[in-house]
C-alpha positions in Angstrom: 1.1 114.5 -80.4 4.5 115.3 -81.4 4.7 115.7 -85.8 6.2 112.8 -87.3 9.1 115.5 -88.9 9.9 116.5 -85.3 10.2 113.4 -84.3 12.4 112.3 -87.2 14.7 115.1 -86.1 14.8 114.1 -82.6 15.6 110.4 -84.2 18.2 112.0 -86.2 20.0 113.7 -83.7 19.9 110.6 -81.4 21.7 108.9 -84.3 24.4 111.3 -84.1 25.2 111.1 -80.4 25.4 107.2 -80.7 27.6 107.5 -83.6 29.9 109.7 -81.3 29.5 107.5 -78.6 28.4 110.0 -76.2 25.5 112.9 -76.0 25.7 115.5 -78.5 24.9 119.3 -77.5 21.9 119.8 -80.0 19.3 122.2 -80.9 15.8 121.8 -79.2 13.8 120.0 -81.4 10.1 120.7 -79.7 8.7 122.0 -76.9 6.0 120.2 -74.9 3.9 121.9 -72.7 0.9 121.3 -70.4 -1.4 124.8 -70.5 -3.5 124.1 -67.1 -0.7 123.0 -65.1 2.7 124.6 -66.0 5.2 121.8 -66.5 7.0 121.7 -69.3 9.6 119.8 -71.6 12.1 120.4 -74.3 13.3 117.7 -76.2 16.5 117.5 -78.0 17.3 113.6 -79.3 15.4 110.3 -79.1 17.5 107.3 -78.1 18.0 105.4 -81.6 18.5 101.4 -79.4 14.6 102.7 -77.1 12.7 105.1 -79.8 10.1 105.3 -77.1 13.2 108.0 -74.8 13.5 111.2 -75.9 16.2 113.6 -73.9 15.5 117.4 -72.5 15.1 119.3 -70.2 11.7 119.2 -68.1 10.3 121.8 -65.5 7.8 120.1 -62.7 4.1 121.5 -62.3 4.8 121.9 -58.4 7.8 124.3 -58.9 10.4 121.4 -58.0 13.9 121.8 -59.5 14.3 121.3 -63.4 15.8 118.5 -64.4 17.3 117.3 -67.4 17.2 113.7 -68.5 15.1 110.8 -70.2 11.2 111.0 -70.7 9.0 108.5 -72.1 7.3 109.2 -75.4 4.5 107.2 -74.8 3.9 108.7 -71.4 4.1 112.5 -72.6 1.4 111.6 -75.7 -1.0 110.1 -73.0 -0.5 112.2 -69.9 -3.5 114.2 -68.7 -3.7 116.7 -66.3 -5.7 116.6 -63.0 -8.2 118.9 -65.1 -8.0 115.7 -67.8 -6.3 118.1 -70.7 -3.6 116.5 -72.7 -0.2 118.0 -73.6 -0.1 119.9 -76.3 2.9 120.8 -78.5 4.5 124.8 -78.9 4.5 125.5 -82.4 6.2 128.7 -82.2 8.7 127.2 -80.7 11.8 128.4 -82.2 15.1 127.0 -80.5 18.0 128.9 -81.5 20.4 127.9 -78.5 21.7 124.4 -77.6 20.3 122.7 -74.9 23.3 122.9 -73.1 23.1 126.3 -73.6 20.0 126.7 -72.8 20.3 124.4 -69.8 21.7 127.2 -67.1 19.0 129.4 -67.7 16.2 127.1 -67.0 17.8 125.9 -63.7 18.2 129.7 -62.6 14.8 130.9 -63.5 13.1 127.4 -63.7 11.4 127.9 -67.0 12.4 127.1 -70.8 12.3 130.3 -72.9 9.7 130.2 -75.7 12.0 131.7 -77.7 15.6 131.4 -76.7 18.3 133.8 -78.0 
């Protein structure tokens, strides 16, 4: 689901933070989204000792607080919907803020921005 250059990038920036010993304050690298439902997740790093974790911030279906945090790869690229759609990936997704940055804004309105700036 998510393009193997993506998720290089998220590998890469994983790398980094482990290297600084501590989370690093990257760029979004994708934007996963489920169409039918509403939840959503933005991904900044995956964790380079579990490959299978990526980090982001992710926005509940059911309108619950946004959260940000670990999510399983595996689970994201085989999660249906109650309406049986999988997830799909935003390609005009265009991050432009960190995802600390970005981080505020999605707790106050509780949504990512499809194009932050």
């Amino acid at each position: 689901m998510i393009p193997t250059h993506l998720m290089k990038q998220l590998l890469e920036n994983g790398r980094a933070s482990a290297q600084r010993g501590r989370s690093l304050d990257h760029l979004p690298v994708v934007r996963v989204i489920s169409l039918d439902t509403g939840a959503e997740w933005l991904l900044s790093e995956r964790s380079p000792e579990n490959e299978s974790l990526a980090f982001g911030a992710f926005i509940p279906a059911d309108g619950s607080v946004p959260q940000l945090g670990w999510v399983s790869i595996p689970e994201l690229c085989y999660h249906r919907s109650k309406a049986g759609r999988l997830l799909d990936v935003d390609t005009a997704f265009r991050a432009t803020r960190t995802i600390g940055t970005i981080a505020p804004e999605v707790r106050f309105t509780g949504r990512i921005p499809s194009a932050p700036g």
